[in-house]
ZAMARGU-4260 file (C-alpha; in steps of 0.2 Angstrom, whole numbers, plus 5000, padded with zeros to 4 digits):
<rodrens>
0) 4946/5189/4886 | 4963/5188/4880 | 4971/5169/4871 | 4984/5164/4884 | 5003/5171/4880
5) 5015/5161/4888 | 5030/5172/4886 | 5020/5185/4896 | 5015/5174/4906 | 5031/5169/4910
10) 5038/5184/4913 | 5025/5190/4923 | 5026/5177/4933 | 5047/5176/4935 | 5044/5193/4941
15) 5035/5189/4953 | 5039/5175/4963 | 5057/5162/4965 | 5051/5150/4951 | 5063/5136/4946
20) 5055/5127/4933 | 5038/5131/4922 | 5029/5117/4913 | 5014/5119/4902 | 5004/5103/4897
25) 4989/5097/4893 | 4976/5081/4895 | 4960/5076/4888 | 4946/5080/4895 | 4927/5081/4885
30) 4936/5073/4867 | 4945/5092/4871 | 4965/5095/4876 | 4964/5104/4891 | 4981/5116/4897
35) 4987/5114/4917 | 5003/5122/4920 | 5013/5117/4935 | 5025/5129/4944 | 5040/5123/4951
40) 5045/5135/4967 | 5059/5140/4976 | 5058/5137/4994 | 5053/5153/5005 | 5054/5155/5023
45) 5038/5155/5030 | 5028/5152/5015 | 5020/5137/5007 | 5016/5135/4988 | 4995/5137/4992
50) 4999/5156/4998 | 5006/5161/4982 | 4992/5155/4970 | 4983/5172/4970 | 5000/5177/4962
55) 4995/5167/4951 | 4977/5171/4948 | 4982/5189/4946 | 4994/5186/4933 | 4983/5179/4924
60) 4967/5190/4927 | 4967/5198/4909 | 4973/5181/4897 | 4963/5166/4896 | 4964/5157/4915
65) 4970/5140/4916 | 4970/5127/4929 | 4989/5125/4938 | 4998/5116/4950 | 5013/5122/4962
70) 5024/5110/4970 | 5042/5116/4980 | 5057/5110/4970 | 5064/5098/4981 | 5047/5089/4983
75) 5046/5089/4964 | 5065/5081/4963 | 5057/5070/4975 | 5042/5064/4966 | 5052/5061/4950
80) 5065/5048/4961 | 5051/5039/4967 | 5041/5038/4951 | 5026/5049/4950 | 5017/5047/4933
85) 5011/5063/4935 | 5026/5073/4938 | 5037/5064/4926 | 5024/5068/4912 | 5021/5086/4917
90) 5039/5087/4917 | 5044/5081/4898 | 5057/5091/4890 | 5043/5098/4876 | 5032/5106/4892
95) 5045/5116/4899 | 5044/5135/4898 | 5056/5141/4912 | 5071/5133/4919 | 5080/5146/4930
100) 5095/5134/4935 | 5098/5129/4915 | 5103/5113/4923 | 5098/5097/4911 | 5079/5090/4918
105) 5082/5075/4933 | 5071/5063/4922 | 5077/5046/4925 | 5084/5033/4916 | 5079/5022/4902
110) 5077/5007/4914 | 5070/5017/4929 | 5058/5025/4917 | 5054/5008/4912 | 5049/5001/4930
115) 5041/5019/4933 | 5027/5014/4916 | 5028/4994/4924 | 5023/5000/4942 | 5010/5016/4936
120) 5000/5004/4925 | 5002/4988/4936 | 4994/4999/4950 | 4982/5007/4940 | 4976/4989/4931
125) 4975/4981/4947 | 4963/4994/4955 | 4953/4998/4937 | 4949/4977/4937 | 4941/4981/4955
130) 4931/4995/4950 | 4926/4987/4935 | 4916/4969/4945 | 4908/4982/4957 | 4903/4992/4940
135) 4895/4975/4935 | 4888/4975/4951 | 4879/4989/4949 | 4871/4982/4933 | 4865/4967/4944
140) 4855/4978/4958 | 4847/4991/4945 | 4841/4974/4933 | 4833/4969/4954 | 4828/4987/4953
145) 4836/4992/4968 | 4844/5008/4967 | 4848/5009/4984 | 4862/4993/4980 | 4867/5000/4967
150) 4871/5017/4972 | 4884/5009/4985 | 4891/4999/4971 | 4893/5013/4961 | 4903/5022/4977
155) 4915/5008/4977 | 4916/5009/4959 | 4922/5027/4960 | 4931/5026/4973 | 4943/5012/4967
160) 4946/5021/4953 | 4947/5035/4962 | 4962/5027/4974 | 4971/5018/4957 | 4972/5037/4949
165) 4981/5043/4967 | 4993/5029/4967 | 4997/5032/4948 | 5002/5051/4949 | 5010/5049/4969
170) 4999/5054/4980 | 4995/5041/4997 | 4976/5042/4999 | 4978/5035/5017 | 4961/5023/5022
175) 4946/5037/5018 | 4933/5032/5008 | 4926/5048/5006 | 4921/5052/4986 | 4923/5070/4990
180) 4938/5070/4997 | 4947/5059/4986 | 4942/5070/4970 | 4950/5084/4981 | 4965/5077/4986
185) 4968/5077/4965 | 4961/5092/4963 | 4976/5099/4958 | 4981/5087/4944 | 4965/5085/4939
190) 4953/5098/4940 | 4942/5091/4929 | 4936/5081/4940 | 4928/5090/4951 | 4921/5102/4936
195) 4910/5084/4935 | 4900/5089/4951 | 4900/5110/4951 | 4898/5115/4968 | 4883/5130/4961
200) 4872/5116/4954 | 4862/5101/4960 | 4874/5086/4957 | 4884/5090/4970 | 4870/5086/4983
205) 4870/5068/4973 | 4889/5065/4976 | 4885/5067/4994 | 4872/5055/4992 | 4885/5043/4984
210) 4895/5045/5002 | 4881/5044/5011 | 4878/5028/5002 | 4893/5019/5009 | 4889/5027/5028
215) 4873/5018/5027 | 4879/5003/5018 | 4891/4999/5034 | 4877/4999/5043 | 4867/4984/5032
220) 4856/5000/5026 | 4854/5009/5008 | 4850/5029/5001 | 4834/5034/4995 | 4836/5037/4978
225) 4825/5040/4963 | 4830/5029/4946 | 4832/5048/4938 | 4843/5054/4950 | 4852/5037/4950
230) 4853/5038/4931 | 4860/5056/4931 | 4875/5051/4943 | 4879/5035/4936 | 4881/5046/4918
235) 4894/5058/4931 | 4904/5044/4940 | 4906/5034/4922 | 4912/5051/4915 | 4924/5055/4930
240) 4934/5036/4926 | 4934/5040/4908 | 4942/5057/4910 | 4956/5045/4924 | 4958/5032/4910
245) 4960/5045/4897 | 4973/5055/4907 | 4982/5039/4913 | 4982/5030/4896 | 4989/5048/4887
250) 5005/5051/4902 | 5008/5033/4899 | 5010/5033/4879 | 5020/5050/4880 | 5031/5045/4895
255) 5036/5030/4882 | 5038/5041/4868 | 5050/5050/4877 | 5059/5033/4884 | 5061/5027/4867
260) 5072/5043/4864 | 5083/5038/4877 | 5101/5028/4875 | 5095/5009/4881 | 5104/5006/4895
265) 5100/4991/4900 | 5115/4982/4894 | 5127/4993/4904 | 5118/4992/4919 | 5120/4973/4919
270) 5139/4977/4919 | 5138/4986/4933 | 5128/4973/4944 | 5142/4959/4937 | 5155/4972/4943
275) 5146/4976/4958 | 5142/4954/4963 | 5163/4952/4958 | 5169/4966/4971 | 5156/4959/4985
280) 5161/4940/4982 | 5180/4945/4983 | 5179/4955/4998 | 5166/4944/5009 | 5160/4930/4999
285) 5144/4937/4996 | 5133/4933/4984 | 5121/4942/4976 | 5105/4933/4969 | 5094/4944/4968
290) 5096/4964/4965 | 5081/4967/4961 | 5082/4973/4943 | 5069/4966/4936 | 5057/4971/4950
295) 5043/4986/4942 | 5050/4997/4956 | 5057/5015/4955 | 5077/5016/4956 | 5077/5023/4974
300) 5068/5010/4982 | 5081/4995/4972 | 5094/5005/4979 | 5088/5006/4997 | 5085/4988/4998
305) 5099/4985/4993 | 5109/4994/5004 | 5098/4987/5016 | 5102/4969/5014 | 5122/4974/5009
310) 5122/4983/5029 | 5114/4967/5036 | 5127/4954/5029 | 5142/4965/5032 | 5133/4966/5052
315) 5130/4950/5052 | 5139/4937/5040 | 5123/4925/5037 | 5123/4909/5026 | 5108/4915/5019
320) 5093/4929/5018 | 5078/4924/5013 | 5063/4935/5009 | 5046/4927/5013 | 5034/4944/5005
325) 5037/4964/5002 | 5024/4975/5001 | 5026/4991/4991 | 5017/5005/4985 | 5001/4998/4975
330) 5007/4980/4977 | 5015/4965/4986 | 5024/4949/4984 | 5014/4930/4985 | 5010/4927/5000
335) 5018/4910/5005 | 5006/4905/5019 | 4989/4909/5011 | 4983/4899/4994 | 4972/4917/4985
340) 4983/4933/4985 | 4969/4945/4992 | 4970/4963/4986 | 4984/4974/4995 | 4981/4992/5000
345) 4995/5005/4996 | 5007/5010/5006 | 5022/5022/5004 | 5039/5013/5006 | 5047/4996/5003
350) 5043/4983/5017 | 5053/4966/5018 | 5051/4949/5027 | 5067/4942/5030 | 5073/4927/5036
355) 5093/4927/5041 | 5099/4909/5043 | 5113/4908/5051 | 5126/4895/5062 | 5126/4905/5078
360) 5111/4918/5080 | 5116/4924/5097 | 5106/4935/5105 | 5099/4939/5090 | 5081/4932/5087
365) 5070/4948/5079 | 5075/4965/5073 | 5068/4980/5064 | 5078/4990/5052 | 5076/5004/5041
370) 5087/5010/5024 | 5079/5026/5017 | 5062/5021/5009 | 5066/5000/5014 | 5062/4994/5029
375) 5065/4977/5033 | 5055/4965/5049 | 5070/4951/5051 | 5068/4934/5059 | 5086/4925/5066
380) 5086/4905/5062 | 5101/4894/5067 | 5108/4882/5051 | 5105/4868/5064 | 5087/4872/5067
385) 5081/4874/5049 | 5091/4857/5046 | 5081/4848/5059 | 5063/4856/5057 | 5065/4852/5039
390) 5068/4834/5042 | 5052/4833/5054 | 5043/4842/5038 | 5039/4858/5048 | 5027/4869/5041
395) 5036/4886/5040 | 5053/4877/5037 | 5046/4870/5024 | 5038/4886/5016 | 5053/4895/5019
400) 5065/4883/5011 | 5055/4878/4996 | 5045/4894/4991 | 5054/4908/4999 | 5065/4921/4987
405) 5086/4919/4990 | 5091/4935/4990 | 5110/4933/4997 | 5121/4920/5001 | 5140/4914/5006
410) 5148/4910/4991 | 5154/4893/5004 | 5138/4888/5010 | 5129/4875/4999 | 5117/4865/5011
415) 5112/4845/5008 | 5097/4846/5019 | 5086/4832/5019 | 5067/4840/5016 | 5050/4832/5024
420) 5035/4834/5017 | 5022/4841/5028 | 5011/4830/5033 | 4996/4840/5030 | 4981/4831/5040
425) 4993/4832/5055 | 4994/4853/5053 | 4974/4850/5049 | 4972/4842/5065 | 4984/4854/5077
430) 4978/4869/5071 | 4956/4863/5073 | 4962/4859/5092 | 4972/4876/5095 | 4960/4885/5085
435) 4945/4877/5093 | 4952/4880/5110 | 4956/4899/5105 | 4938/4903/5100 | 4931/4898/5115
440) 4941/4906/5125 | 4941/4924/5115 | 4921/4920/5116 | 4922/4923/5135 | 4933/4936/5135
445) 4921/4946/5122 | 4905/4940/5133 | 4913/4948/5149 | 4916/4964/5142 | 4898/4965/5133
450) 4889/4956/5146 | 4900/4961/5162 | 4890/4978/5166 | 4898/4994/5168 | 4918/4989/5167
455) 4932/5000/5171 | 4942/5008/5156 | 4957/5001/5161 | 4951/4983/5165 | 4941/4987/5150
460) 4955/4991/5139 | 4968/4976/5148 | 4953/4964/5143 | 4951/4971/5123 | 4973/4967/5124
465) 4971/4952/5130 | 4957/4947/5116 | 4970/4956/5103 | 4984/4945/5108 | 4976/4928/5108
470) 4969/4934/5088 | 4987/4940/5085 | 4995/4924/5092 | 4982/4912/5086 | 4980/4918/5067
475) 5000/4916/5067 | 5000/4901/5073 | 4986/4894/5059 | 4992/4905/5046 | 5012/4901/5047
480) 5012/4889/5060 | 5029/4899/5067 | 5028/4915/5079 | 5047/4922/5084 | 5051/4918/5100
485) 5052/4933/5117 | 5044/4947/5108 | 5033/4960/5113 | 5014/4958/5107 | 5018/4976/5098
490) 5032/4965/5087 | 5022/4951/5085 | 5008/4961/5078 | 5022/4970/5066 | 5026/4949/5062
495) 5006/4949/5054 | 5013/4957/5038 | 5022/4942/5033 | 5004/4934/5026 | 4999/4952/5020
500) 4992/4968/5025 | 4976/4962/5030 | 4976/4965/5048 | 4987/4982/5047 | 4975/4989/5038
505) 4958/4983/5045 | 4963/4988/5064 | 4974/5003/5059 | 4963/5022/5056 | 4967/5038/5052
510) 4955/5044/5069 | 4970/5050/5082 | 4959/5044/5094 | 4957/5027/5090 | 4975/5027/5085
515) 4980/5030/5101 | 4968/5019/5108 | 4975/5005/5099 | 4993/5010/5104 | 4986/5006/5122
520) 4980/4988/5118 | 4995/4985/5111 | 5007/4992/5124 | 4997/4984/5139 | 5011/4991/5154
525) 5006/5008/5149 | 4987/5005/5154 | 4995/4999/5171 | 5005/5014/5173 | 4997/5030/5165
530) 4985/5043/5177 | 4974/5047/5162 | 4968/5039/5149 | 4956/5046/5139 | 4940/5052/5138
535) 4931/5037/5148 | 4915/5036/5137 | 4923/5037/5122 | 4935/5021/5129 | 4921/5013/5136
540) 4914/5012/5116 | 4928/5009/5109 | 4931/4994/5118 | 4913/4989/5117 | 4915/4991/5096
545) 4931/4984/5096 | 4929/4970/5105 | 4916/4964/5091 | 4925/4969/5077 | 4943/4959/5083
550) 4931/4943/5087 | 4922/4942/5071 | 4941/4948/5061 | 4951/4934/5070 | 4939/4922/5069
555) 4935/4922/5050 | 4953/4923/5046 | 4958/4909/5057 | 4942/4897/5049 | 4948/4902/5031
560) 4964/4895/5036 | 4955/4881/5043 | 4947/4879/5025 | 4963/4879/5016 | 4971/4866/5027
565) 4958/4854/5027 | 4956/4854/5008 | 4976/4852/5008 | 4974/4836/5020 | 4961/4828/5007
570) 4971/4832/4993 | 4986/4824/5001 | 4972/4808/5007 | 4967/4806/4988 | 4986/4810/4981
575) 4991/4794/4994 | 4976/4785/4989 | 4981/4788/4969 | 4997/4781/4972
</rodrens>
């Protein structure tokens, strides 16, 4: 076999398909620099990248064969705006081999390159420090001597790294937990990875037992495993998150070799927002407090939001938008209304909470928009309300006022409000009656449904949205204390993501059916009005399941809230007591 030419290569390959760009890189895999080449190509009717990659093959069938990567141009431009690690690495100016448009490379900025490292490492970190306690757990249950355990701690110790590593070069892994699949899904940046578990030999049938691991472990049960088969995949997973940590660390350190030979541009930019808050302030009083420059986000979703929040004052003319959390890919804001930040899943765009106080709201009480990659869920609160709510030391009011991020403002408006202070064992008190009084009721709706006999799907389903509506309702009410006014339970449920994505993401599936299914309990009219609905056994279960799973979710969320509130009382008791 021949040493790999790359100017034949090229040519060959030129010759043979609509390339735009060629890179050549490499990573380390085995303490050895492994080549990828990615191919940029040219859009073709009717074709996508995968049905050209025998091309490929065949051009290299007589030199050395390496692994590649084919991405259409415009996804690649695309990927390098919203801040893939991967694709900015591949794409240095030292990997090029062919650039058909001689146009210079669309690498970003010095400062956007900047928030690209921030945001791939934060990402990355925050997922390796949640691999690394279920890697300690794993420890734990082989020192008990159960392998079974330790197996389905070694699955979520994969898989979180597995996820941090999608996040990091742009892909969305979506909710599967499926070891397989995920090293699949990176197949194409990573090929090494899979090369840990060769389909022609036996290990392949242990990573399956790592999946079948987490199925049995959802069901309180563990795999039967030897401690030499155990042994023998623990040294595989270890060695697939060194080969991540290795390849994430290397992009990183190049990608900031490459920034640092960049013009700083830090100083100008800073000119430009000044010039940019100067214009606003002369032309509508607007002031800008935060333009998010400092946020660890790529340029395109800074720009968005601000468009975003620039339409909504011009629409509007608001004293005051306030953000109460965002959530972006890999990580949110604090959450105001919950004392421990829990661990956010990813997601793939910028999503605000906004509060727009204003002196005359109108008609206007709740209201989704979308900017590009920002979409922004926005409450409507007259001056006059907050002013009042904030004297009588309302919970929300007082959150919002006192913890939540100013984002614009009228340049006129500088309020002398007089703020309460929550009186704590009376919120403590409130919410153990409302909460008290929820419970029992959701207990008999989930009794009727389990114990009732054989229920019809659609009273079946109008019972399940019922149960979904009182969690909804009652988790807002604990949590923030505040639920907007004449929405739809659909909105309301869009609400939740003020306190995090904790519910989105434990009721939401990738299954079209339960999707579907959900979309029904959430739009109740449609159950009165449509012929068909589904499948009736497959309702009948999902409503028997579901009925469990939003009992038990609402009612340890709402009780953790309880926790908090009750320890917030008795801090106030011995605060009072101090004095």
């Amino acid at each position: 076999m021949k040493t790999l030419n790359t100017q034949l290569l090229v040519e060959r390959l030129t010759k043979r398909m609509d390339l735009h760009r060629i890179f050549l890189f490499s990573y380390p895999f085995l303490g050895e620099e492994q080549l990828h080449l990615l191919l940029v190509v040219n859009p073709v009717k009717g074709l996508s990248p995968k049905t050209m990659a025998p091309i490929v093959s065949l051009c290299m069938s007589d030199t050395t064969e390496i692994p590649f990567d084919m991405i259409l141009a415009g996804e690649w431009q695309n990927q390098l705006k919203q801040g893939s690690l991967y694709y900015t690495y591949a794409s240095l100016p030292q990997h090029e081999l062919f650039n058909a448009s001689k146009k210079k490379s669309p690498l970003l900025s010095h400062k956007t390159i900047t928030g690209l490292l921030e945001l791939a490492q934060l990402n990355y970190e925050k997922c390796k420090k949640g691999s690394d306690e279920f890697r300690e757990a794993v420890n734990n249950f082989i020192a008990k001597g159960d392998y079974g355990q330790a197996t389905f701690m070694l699955h979520q110790f994969l898989e979180l790294r597995l996820k941090g590593f999608q996040a990091t070069v742009g892909i969305n892994g979506g909710k599967s937990h499926n070891i397989e699949h995920l090293m699949k899904s990176v197949k194409g940046m990573a090929p090494q990875l899979l090369s840990i578990f060769p389909y022609d030999s036996p290990s392949v049938e242990l990573l399956r037992l790592l999946d079948q691991s987490y199925v049995k472990g959802k069901k309180v049960e563990t795999v039967e495993i030897t401690e030499e088969e155990f042994n023998v995949l623990l040294e595989k997973c270890e060695l697939a998150c060194a080969a991540m940590d290795g390849m994430v660390a290397m992009m990183v350190q190049l990608i900031t070799n490459y920034r640092e030979q960049l013009p700083d541009s830090v100083a100008e930019d800073r000119k430009d927002v000044q010039a940019a808050k100067t214009t606003a302030n002369t032309a509508s009083l607007q002031e800008a407090c935060e333009d998010f420059s400092s946020f660890p986000w790529p340029e395109r979703y800074k720009q968005d939001v601000n468009i975003l929040l620039d339409g909504l004052y011009q629409q509007h003319r608001p004293e005051q938008i306030i953000m109460l959390n965002y959530h972006t890919e890999g990580f949110s804001g604090s959450n105001l209304f919950q004392e421990e930040e829990e661990e956010k899943k990813q997601g793939n765009k910028v999503e605000l909470y906004l509060v727009l106080l204003m002196k005359n709201i109108g008609p206007y009480r709740f209201k989704a928009k979308q900017q590009g990659v920002a979409s922004a869920t926005i409450i409507y609160l007259n001056v006059d309300y907050v002013r009042q709510k904030l004297g009588e030391g309302d919970r929300f009011v007082h959150t919002l006022w006192t913890k939540g991020c100013l984002l614009r403002k009228k340049s006129t408006f500088s309020p002398s409000f007089t703020v309460a202070d929550v009186d704590w064992k009376a919120e403590y008190e409130s919410v153990k009656s409302i909460l008290g009084n929820a419970i029992i009721t959701m207990e008999n709706l989930r009794d009727l449904i389990e114990k009732g006999g054989k229920i019809a799907c659609d009273i079946g389903l109008l019972l399940l949205s019922d149960l979904l509506q009182i969690g909804v309702y009652t988790y807002l009410k604990c949590r923030v204390g505040f639920i907007p006014s004449k929405l739809s339970l659909l909105e309301v449920f869009g609400w939740t993501g003020v306190t995090g994505r904790q519910i989105f993401d434990r009721l939401t599936t990738d299954v079209e059916e339960n999707m579907h299914l959900l979309h029904l309990s959430l739009h109740p009219k449609q159950i009165w009005w449509q012929d068909q609905l589904m499948n009736e056994d497959m309702i009948s279960w999902y409503f028997l399941d579901k009925v469990r799973e939003y009992f038990t979710l609402f009612n340890d969320l709402c009780h953790d809230t309880l926790k908090e509130l009750k320890n917030k009382a008795e801090k106030e008791q011995i605060d009072a007591t101090v004095i």
